[in-house]
Structure formats: structure tokens, C-alpha cells
NUTORVO-702443 format. One record per residue (C-alpha): residue in one letter; x, y, z. Coordinates in Angstrom, 1 decimal. Layout:
N
{"A"; {X; Y; Z}}
...
END
This chain:
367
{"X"; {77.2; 9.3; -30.2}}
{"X"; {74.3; 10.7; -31.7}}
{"X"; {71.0; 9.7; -29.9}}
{"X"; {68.7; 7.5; -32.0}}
{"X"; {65.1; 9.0; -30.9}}
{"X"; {61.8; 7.8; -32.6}}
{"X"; {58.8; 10.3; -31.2}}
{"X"; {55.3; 8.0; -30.8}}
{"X"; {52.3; 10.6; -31.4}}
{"X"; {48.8; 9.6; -30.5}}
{"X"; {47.0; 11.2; -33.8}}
{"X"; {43.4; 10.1; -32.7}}
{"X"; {41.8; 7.9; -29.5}}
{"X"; {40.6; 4.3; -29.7}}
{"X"; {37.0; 2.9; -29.1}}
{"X"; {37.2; 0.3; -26.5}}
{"X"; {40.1; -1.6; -25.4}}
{"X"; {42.1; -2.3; -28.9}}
{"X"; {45.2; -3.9; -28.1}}
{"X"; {45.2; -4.9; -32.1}}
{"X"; {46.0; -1.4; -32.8}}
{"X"; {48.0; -0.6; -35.5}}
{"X"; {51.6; 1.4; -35.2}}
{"X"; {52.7; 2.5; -39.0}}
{"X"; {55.8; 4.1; -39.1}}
{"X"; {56.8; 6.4; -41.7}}
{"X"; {60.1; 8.2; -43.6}}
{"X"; {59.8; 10.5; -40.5}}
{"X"; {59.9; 7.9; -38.2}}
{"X"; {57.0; 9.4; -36.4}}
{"X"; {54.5; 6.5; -35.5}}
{"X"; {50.4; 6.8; -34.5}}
{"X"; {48.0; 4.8; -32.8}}
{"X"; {44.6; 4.9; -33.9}}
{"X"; {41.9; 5.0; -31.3}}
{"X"; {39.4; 6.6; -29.1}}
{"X"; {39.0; 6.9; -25.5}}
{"X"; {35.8; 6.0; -23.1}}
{"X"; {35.3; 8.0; -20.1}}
{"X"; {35.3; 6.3; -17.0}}
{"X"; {34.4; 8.1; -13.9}}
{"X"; {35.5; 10.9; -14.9}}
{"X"; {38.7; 11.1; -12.7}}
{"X"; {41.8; 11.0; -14.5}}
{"X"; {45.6; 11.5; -13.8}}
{"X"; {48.0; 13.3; -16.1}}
{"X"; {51.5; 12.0; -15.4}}
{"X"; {55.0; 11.4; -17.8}}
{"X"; {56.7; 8.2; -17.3}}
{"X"; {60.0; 7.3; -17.9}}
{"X"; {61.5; 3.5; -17.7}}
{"X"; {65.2; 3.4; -17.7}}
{"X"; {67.8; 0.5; -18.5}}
{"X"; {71.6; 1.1; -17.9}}
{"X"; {73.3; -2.0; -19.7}}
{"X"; {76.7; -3.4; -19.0}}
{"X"; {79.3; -3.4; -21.6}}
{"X"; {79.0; -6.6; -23.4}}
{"X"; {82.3; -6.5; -26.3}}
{"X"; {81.7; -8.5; -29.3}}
{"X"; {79.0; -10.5; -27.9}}
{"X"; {75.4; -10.6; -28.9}}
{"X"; {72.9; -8.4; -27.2}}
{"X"; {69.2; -8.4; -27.3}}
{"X"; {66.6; -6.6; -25.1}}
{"X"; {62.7; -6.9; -25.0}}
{"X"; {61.3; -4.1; -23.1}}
{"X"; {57.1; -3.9; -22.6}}
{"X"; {55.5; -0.9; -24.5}}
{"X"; {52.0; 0.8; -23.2}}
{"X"; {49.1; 0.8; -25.1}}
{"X"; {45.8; 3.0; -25.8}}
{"X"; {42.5; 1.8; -24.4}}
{"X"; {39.1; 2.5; -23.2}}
{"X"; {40.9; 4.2; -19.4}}
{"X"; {44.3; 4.6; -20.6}}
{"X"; {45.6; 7.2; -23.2}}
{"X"; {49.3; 7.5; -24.1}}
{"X"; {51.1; 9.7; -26.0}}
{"X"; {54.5; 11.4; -26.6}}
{"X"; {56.4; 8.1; -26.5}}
{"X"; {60.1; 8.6; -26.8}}
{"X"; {62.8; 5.7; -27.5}}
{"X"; {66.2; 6.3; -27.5}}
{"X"; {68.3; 3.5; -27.7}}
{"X"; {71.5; 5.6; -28.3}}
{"X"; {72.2; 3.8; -31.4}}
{"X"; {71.2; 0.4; -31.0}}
{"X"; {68.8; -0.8; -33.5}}
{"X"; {65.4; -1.8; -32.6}}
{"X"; {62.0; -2.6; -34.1}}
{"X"; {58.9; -2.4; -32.0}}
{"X"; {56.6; -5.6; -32.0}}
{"X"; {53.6; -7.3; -31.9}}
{"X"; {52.6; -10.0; -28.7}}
{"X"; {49.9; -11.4; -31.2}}
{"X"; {47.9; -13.9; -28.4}}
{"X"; {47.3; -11.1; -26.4}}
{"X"; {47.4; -8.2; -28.2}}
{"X"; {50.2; -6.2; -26.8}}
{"X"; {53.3; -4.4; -28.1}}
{"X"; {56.9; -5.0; -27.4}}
{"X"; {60.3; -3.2; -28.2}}
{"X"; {63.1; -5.5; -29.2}}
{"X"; {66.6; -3.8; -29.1}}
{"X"; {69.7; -5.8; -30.2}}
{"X"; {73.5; -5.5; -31.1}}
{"X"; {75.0; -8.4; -33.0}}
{"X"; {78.4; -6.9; -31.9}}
{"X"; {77.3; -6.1; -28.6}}
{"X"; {78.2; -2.7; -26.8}}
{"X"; {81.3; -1.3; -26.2}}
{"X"; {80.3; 0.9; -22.9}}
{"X"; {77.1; 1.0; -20.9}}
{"X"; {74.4; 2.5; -22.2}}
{"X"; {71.7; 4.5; -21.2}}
{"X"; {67.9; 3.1; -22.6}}
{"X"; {65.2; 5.3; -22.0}}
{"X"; {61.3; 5.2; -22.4}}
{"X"; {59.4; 7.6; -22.1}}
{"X"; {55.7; 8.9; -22.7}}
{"X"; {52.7; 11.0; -21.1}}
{"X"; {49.5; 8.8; -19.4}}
{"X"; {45.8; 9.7; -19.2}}
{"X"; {45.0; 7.3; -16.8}}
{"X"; {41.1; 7.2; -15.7}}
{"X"; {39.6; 5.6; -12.3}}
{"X"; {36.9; 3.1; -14.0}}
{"X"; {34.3; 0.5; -13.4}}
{"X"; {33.4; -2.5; -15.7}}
{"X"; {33.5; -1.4; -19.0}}
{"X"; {32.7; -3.3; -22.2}}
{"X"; {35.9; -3.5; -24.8}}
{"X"; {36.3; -4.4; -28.0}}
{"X"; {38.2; -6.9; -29.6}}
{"X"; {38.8; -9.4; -26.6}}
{"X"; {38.2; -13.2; -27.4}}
{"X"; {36.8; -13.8; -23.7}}
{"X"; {37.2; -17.9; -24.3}}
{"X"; {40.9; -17.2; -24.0}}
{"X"; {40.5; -16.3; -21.1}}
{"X"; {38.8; -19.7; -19.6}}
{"X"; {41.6; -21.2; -20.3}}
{"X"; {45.2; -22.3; -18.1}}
{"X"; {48.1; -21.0; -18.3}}
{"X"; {52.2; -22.7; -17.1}}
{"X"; {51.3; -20.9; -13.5}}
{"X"; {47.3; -20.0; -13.7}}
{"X"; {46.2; -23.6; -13.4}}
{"X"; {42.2; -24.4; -13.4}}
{"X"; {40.5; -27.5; -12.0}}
{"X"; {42.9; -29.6; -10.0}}
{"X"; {42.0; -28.7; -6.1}}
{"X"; {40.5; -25.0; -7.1}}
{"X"; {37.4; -27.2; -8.1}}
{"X"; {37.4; -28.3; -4.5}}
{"X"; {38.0; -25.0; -3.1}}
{"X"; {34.7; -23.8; -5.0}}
{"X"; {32.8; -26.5; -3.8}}
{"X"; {33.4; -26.5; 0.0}}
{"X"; {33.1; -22.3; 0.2}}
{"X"; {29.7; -22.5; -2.3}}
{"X"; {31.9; -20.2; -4.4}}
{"X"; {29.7; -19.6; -7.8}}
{"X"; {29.5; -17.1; -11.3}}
{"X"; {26.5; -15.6; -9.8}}
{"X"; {28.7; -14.2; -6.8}}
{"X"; {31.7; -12.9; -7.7}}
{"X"; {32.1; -10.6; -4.5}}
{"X"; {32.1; -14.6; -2.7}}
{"X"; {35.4; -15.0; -4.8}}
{"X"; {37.2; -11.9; -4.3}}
{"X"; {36.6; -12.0; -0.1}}
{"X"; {37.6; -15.8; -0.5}}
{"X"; {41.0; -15.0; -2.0}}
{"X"; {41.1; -11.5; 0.0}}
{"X"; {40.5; -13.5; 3.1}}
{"X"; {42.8; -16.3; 2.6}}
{"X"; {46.1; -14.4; 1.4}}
{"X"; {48.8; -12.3; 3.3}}
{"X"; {50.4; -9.3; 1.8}}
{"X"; {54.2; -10.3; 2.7}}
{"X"; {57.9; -10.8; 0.7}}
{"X"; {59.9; -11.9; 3.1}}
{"X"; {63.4; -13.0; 1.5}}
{"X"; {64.8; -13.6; 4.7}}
{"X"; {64.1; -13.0; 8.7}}
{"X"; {65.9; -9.9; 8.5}}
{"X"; {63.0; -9.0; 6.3}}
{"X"; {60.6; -6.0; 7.1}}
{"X"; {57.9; -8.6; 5.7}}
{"X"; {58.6; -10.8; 8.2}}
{"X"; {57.4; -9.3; 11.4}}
{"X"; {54.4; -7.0; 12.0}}
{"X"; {52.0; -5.9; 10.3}}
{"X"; {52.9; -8.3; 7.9}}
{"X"; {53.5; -11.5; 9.4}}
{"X"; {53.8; -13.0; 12.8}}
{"X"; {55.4; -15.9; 14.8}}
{"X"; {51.6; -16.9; 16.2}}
{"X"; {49.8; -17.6; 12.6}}
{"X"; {49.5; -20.0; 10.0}}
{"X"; {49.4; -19.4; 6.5}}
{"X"; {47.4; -20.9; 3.4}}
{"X"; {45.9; -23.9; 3.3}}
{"X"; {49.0; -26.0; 4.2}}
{"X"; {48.7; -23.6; 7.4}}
{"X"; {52.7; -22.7; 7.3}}
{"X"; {54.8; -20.5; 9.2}}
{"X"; {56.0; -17.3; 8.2}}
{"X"; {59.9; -19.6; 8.5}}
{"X"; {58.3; -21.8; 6.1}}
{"X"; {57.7; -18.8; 3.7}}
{"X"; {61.1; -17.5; 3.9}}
{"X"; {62.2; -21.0; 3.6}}
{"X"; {60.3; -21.7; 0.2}}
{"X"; {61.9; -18.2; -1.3}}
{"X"; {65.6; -18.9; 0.0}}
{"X"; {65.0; -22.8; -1.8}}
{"X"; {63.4; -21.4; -4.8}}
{"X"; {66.8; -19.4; -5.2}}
{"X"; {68.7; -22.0; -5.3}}
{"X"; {67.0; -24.5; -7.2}}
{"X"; {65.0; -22.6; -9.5}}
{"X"; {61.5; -23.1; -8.6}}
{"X"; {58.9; -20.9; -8.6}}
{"X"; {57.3; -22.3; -6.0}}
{"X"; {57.3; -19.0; -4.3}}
{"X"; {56.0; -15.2; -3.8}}
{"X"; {56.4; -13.0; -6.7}}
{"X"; {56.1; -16.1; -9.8}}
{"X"; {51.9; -15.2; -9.9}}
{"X"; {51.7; -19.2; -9.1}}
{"X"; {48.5; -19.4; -8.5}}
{"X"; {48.8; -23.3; -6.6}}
{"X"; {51.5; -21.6; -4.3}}
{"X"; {49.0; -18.9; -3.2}}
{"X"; {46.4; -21.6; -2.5}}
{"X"; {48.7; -23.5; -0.6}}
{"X"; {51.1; -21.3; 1.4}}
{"X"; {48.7; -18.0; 1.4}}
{"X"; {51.5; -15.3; 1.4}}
{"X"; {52.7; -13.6; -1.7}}
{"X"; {52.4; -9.9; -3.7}}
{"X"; {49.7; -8.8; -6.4}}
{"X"; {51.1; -11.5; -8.6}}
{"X"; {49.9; -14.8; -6.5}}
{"X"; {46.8; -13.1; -4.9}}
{"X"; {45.3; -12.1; -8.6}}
{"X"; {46.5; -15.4; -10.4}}
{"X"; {44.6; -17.4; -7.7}}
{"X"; {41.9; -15.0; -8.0}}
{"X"; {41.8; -15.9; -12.0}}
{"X"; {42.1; -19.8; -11.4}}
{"X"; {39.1; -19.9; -9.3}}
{"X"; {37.7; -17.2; -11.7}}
{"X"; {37.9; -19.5; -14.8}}
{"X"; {36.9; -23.1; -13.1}}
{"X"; {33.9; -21.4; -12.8}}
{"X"; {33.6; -20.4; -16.5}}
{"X"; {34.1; -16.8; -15.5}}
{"X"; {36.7; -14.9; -18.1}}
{"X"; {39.3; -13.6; -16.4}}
{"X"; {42.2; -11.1; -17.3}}
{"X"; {45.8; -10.7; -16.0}}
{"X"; {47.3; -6.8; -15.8}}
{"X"; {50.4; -5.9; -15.3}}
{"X"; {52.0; -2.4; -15.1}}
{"X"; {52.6; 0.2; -12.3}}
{"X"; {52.0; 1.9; -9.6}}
{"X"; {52.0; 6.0; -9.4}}
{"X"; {52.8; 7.8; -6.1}}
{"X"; {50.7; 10.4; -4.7}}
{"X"; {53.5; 12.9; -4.8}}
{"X"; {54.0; 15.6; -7.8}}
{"X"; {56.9; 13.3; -8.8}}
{"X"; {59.8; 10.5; -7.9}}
{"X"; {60.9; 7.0; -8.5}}
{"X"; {58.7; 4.5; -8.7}}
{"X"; {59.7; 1.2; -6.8}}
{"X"; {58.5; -1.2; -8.8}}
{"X"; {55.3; -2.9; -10.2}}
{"X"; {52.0; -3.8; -9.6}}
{"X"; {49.5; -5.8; -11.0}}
{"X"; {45.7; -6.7; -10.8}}
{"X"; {42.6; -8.5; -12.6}}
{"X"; {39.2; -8.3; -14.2}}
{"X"; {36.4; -10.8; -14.7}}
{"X"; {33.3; -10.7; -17.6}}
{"X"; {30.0; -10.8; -16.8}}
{"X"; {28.2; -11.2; -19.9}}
{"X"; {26.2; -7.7; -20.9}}
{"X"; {28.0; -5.6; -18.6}}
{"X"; {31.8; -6.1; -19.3}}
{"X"; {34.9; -6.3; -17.8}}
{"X"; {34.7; -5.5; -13.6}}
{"X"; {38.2; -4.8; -12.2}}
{"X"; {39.7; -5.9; -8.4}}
{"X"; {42.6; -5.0; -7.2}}
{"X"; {43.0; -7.5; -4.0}}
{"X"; {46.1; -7.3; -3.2}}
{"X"; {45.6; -3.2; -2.2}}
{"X"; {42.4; -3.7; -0.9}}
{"X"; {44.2; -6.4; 1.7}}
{"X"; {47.1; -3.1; 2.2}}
{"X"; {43.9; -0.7; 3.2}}
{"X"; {40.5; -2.2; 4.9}}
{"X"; {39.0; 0.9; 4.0}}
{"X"; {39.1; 0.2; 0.4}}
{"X"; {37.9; -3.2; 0.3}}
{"X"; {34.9; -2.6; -0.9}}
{"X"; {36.1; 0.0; -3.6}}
{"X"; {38.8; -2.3; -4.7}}
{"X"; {35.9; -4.8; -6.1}}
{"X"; {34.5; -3.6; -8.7}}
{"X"; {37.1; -0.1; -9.2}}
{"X"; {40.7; 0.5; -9.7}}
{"X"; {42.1; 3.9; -8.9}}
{"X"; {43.7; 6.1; -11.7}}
{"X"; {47.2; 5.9; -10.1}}
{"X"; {48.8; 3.2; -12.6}}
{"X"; {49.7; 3.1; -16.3}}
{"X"; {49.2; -0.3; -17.5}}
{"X"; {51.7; -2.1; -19.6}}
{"X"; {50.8; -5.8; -20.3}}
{"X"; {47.9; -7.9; -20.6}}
{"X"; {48.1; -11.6; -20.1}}
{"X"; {50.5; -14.3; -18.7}}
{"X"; {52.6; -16.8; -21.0}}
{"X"; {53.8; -14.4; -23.9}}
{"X"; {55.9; -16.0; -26.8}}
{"X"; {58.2; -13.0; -27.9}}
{"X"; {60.2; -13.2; -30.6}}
{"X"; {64.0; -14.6; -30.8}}
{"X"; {63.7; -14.6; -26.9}}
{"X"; {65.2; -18.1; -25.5}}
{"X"; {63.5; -18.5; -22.1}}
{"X"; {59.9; -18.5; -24.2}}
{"X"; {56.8; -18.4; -22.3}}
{"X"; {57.4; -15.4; -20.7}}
{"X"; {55.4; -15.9; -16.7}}
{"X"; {55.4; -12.3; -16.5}}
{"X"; {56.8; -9.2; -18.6}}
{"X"; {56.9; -6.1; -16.8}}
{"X"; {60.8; -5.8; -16.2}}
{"X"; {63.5; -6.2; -19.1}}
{"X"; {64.3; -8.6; -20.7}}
{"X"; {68.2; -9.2; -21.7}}
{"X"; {69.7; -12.0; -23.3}}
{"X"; {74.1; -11.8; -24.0}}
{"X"; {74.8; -14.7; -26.8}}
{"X"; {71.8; -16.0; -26.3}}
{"X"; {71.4; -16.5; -22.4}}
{"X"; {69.8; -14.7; -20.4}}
{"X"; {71.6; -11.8; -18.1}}
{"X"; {71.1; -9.5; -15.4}}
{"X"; {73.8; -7.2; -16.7}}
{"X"; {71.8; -4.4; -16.2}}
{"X"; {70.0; -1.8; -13.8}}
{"X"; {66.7; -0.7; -14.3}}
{"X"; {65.0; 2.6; -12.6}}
{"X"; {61.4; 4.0; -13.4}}
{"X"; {60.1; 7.9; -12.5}}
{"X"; {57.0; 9.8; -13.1}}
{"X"; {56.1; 13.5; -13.0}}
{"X"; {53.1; 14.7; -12.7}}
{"X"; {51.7; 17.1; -15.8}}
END
């Protein structure tokens, strides 16, 4: 079958952070981003990325796929993006609230064999600081969202630690301080013993075991709830204390917006050191406004990883990461399970329901 391939060309760079950016696609197919890039500080990473989806036959059954598609801003410049949905129709879309972009694939016949999906494009990523964008309305960003509560006990939680707008760095060694890196899914779990957790501690402000942890994940699986690592539940961190970038950035941003300070969700991921490989999976981390100097970055969950880079992780994030999504809760269109917690992975739905009937792989290469 002949590959359907639609090239993505950056014509020029974006001033500030425009996730409203306009794609226009013409009888070429060829599409552009208008925009201009900021320097940061001045250290940058060239890498290709390439996000991979093999799906499962699905015969006469209706197939539709959402897949998250990077953006241009102020730190982050892409370019070269490849699609090939080998045949499948598609149409690439706007996430309005936030501002991002989404591809939607679909088959109303489904597939007779697996396909191969591929996503590909070329990253300028830059280290950065706080840095003013454009075109952000920061009051939506004072607000909750399903798992990023505010109020409740976090209004408590600011009170007793004299946690306040005026010192952010109080809020980021609060949550830093209070949260375990750890996924254990089971005992047999590397995340289970040391470095990561131990049989002599206690855990979030319920004070828990690292049994209790496991316990929580192996209930959530059967029942649903996301009252677990991983979810970005931001009353789960509080309480239990041990979770991934999700809960410790989510509970960061609760306490964040009690205290009327805006505060942003980013999801995307992580780029090894090495000249190129697989990428396990994703990361995620935050920024807060402070009015007349812009958005500050944190990555707390990595600065937890390395005590060396506590301090740099407040205020700095590295330039090994593409980012792909902005924002929690995202309404995306024809998709069933609406809000969406967290898009970063795909998205599949067969008639309608959702599916795992797929495998999903990530590389980079250095350029």
C-alpha cells in the first residue's frame, strides 16, 4: 500500500509561546507554522524524534486514534514533521482551551492487518529560565481541574507550613520534601526496595507503608480508581506521598493556585544522554507566573532523582525534552472517555470503546 505522508515545514519562528498557531494546509499538502523563537540560555539540543503506534487488526469495525502533536514556542522549535498513517485518513486538530494540536486518525471499516503509524520531526530544544509568553490567559490557570483540586485541605497545608506567593522556593521544597520518587506495581517491584522505598518509613501525610502503596495501585486496577501513582492526582500525592512527575507536579500546581499563583501542567518527554535509542516513556513538569517576570519552570520530580540539582531544577529545566502537551482535562473531538487526565500516549477507540490493541515505541537520534 502506498504510504500516505504529509511533510510539516517550519517556514518561519514564533514570538513567545503561541500555542494558537495556525497550520494551513495546501494542494501540496505541505503545512507551516508561523512563529519565532526566544533564546534561552543559549544551550540547545538538536535531536529527531520519532513516536511509533503498531495497531491490531480491527476487520469491519470502527477505528479512531488521537495522537498528541508538538508545537513551536519560545524554547522549543520543531520542524520536519512527518505523518504516515499508511493510508488511514486523518486530519490534524485543534485542543482550543489550551491551545494545543492533535492528530485524529480513523477508519470507519477498520483495518485489515496491523499497521505501522509513525511521527516524526526534528527538535530545537533550549535550557531556559522564566520567560514571558504570549497569548496565555494566566486566570485559567487559577482554576481546578477533575484531578488538580484547589482549596479543600491544600488551604490547610499552606497555612500550617506559612507557605505564601511571595516564596515560591517554600512551595517547591514543601512538595520536594514531602514526595517519594517510587511505582511500585507490586513487591517484586524495583520501586519497592532501595533507593526508592523502604520497610522502616512512612509515606505522605496519611504516613503509609510502602505495602500500602502497592496495595492502592493493585486496587486501583481492579476497580478503576485513580487513586494512585501515575493519574497526576494531586489529593493522592498529598496523602500517600509516593508517585512519578505526574502526582509530585499536580500537587505542586494545587498548592500553587490556592495561593493565586498561575500554574501550568507539561507533558512530553524525556531525551537520553546518548547519540541515540528508545526512549522509555514520558515525563512531565510545571511552571508558575510571577507577574513582570513570566513563567519560572521546576522540574521536582528530577530534582528529588539528583540532590545535586535541586537547586537548578527550581527555577530551570534542562534542554533534554521535547514537549508535547500543555494542560490537564482536554476535550478532543469524537473521543468517548472526554476529559482526557493526561494525553501524552495514544489514544484508541474500536466501535467506540476504548482499546489497548496496540503497541507504542518512541526513539530519538541526535542531529
Amino acid at each position: 500500500m502506498k504510504k500516505d505522508t504529509v511533510y510539516i515545514m517550519l517556514l518561519v519562528f514564533m514570538v513567545g509561546y503561541n500555542h494558537a498557531c495556525n497550520f494551513c494546509v495546501n494542494e501540496n499538502s505541505k503545512v507551516g507554522v508561523e512563529s519565532k523563537a526566544t533564546p534561552g540560555t543559549g544551550n540547545f539540543r538538536l535531536f529527531e524524534f520519532t513516536y511509533s503506534i503498531e495497531l491490531e487488526p480491527a476487520i469491519n469495525e470502527k477505528l479512531e486514534l488521537w495522537l498528541p502533536v508538538p508545537q513551536n514556542n519560545s524554547v522549543q522549535s520543531i520542524s520536519n514533521i512527518a505523518i504516515d498513517t499508511q493510508g488511514l485518513s486523518y486530519e490534524l486538530r485543534d485542543e482550543d482551551y489550551h491551545g494545543n494540536k492533535y492528530l485524529y486518525i480513523y477508519s470507519d471499516d477498520g483495518i485489515k492487518d496491523s499497521k505501522l503509524i509513525t511521527l516524526s520531526f526534528s527538535v530545537r530544544r533550549e535550557e531556559h529560565h522564566n520567560v514571558e509568553y504570549d497569548n496565555i490567559s494566566n486566570n485559567k490557570y487559577l482554576k481546578p481541574s477533575q484531578m488538580v483540586p484547589i482549596g479543600l485541605m491544600f488551604k490547610n497545608i499552606i497555612n500550617d507550613n506559612d507557605l505564601n506567593h511571595n516564596n515560591m522556593r517554600s512551595v517547591y521544597d514543601f512538595v520536594l520534601d514531602g514526595m517519594h520518587y517510587g511505582k511500585p506495581k507490586s513487591i517484586d517491584s524495583e520501586y519497592y526496595a532501595n533507593p526508592w522505598l523502604d520497610s522502616n518509613s512512612e509515606y505522605g501525610m496519611k504516613k503509609v507503608s510502602r505495602d500500602k502503596v502497592v496495595d492502592l495501585y493493585q486496587e486501583s486496577k481492579i476497580n478503576g480508581s485513580n487513586y494512585t501513582f501515575g493519574n497526576g492526582n494531586s489529593l493522592y500525592a498529598c496523602d500517600i506521598g509516593v508517585g512519578n512527575c505526574t502526582d509530585y507536579h499536580s500537587y505542586f500546581i494545587s498548592i500553587s493556585r490556592t495561593i493565586d499563583v498561575p500554574a501550568r501542567f507539561h507533558m512530553g518527554f524525556p531525551i537520553p544522554n546518548g547519540e541515540e535509542g528508545e526512549v522509555g516513556g514520558y515525563h512531565c513538569w510545571a511552571d508558575y507566573y510571577i507577574d513582570n517576570e513570566g513563567w519560572y519552570p521546576v522540574d521536582i520530580s528530577e530534582a528529588d532523582k539528583d540532590s545535586k540539582r535541586i537547586n537548578y531544577f527550581f527555577g530551570t529545566v534542562c534542554n533534554n525534552r521535547v514537549e508535547m502537551m500543555v494542560g490537564r482535562d482536554f476535550h478532543l473531538d469524537g473521543y468517548e472517555q472526554n476529559p482526557v487526565n493526561l494525553f501524552i500516549y495514544p489514544l484508541l477507540e474500536i466501535d467506540d470503546k476504548k482499546s489497548n490493541s496496540f503497541t507504542k515505541t518512541f526513539f530519538y537520534k541526535n542531529l
